[in-house]
C-alpha positions in Angstrom: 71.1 121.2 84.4 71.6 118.5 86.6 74.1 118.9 89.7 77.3 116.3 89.4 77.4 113.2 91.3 79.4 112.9 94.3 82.8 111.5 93.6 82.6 107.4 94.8 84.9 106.8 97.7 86.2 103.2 97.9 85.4 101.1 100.5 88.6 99.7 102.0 86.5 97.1 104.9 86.1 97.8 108.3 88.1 101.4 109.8 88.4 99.4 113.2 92.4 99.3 114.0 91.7 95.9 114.8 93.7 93.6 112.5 95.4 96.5 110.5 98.9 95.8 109.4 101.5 98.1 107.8 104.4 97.2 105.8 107.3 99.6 105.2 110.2 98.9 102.8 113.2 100.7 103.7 115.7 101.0 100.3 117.7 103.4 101.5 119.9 104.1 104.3 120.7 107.6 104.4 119.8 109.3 107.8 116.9 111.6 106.1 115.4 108.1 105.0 116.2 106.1 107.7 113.6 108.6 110.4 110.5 108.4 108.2 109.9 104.9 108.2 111.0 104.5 111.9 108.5 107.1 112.8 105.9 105.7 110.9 106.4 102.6 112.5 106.7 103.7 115.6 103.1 105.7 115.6 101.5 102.8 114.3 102.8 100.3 116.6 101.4 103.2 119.0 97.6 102.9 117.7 98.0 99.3 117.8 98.6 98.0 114.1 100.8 95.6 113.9 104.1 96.9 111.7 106.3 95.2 109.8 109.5 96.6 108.0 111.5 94.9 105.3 115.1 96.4 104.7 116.6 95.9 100.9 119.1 97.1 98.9 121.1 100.5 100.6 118.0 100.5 103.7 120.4 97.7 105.3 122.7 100.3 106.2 120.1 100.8 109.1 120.0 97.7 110.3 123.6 96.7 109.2 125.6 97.0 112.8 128.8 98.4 111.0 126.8 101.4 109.8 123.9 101.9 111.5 125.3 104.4 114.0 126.8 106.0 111.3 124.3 107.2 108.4 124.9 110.4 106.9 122.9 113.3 105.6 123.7 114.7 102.5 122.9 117.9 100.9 124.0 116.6 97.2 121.2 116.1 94.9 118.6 117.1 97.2 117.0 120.3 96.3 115.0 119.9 100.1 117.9 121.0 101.4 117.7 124.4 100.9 121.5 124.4 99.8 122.5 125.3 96.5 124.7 122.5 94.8 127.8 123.8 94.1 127.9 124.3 98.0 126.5 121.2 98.8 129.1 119.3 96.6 131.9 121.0 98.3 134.3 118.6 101.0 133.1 118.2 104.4 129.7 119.7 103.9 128.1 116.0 104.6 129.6 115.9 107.6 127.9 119.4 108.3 124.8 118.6 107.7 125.0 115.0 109.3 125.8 116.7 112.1 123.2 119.2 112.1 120.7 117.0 111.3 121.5 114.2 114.6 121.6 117.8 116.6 118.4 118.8 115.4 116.7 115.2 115.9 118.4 114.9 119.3 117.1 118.3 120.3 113.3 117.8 119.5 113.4 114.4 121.5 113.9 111.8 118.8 115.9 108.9 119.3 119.1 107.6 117.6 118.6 105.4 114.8 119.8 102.4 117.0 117.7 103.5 120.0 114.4 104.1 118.0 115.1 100.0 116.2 115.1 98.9 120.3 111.8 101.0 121.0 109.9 99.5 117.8 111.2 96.1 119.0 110.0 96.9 122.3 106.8 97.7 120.9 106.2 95.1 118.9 107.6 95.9 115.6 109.2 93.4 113.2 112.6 94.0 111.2 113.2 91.8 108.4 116.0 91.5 106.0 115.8 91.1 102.2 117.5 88.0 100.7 118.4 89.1 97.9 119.8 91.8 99.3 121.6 90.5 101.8 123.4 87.9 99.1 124.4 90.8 97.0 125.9 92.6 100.1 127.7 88.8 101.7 125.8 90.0 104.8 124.6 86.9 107.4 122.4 87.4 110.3 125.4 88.0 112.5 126.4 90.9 110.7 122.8 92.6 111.4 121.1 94.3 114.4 120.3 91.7 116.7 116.1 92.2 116.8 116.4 91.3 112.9 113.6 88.5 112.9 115.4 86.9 109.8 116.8 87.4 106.4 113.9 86.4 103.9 112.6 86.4 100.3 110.6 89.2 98.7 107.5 86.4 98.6 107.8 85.5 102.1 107.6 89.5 103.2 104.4 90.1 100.6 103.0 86.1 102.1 103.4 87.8 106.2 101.7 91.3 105.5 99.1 89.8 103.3 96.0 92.9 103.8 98.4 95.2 104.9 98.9 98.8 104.1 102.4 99.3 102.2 104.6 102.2 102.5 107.7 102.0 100.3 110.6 104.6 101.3 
């Protein structure tokens, strides 16, 4: 009997962190969705790669300056929540949980949503806005959080992080 090959592993180039990029597509805005990418970000820009993130469709509600400071959490629909539906469907529990959410980030030492866009800036990060999007909403640059680097075209984002590793959320 002969023992079984080792599974292959890919090579994926050089591990250095020189060079890396990440892209991260933000399509939706609710608070719960708005964190992970801005804390991916955020550690990578920490280790030195060089982080992109593209907002389309409801993910400009983050960057939008009428509703940034004002995402919501909800329980409806999402079984993570630990809250069983007919409660989580009931009036005012989004505001609940909105609330104990921002609490709960606040308390552990993470930023606002607003407050964590100015430290990725800071840091090097790059926002960009989806065209598309953006058209479909009658949005303009003025109507976005000022470090927006510009309102582009799904080819133009994919052209910029050419190599890069892509997180979509």
């Amino acid at each position: 009997m002969t023992e079984p090959k080792p599974a292959p592993v890919p090579d994926f180039g050089d591990d250095s962190e020189a060079g890396r990029k990440l892209a991260i597509i933000c399509s939706k805005g609710s608070l719960d969705m708005a964190y992970p990418a801005l804390v991916l970000g955020n550690a990578a820009l920490g280790e030195g790669v060089e982080v992109h993130l593209f907002f389309t469709f409801w993910g400009f509600d983050i960057i939008t300056k009428k509703r940034m400071h004002n995402l919501k959490f909800t329980p409806v629909g999402n079984t993570a929540a630990h809250v069983p539906q007919p409660v989580a469907a009931l009036p005012g529990i989004t505001a609940v949980a909105t609330s104990m959410m921002k609490k709960q980030i606040a308390d552990i030492g993470v930023p606002a949503v607003g407050e964590f866009l100015d430290q990725i800036v800071a840091s090097g990060g790059h926002l960009w806005a989806c065209r598309m999007s953006a058209d479909m909403m009658k949005l303009r640059m003025e109507d976005l959080y000022d470090a927006v680097e510009g309102i582009i075209n799904a080819s133009d984002f994919i052209e910029m992080t050419a190599g890069a590793q892509l997180l979509f959320i």
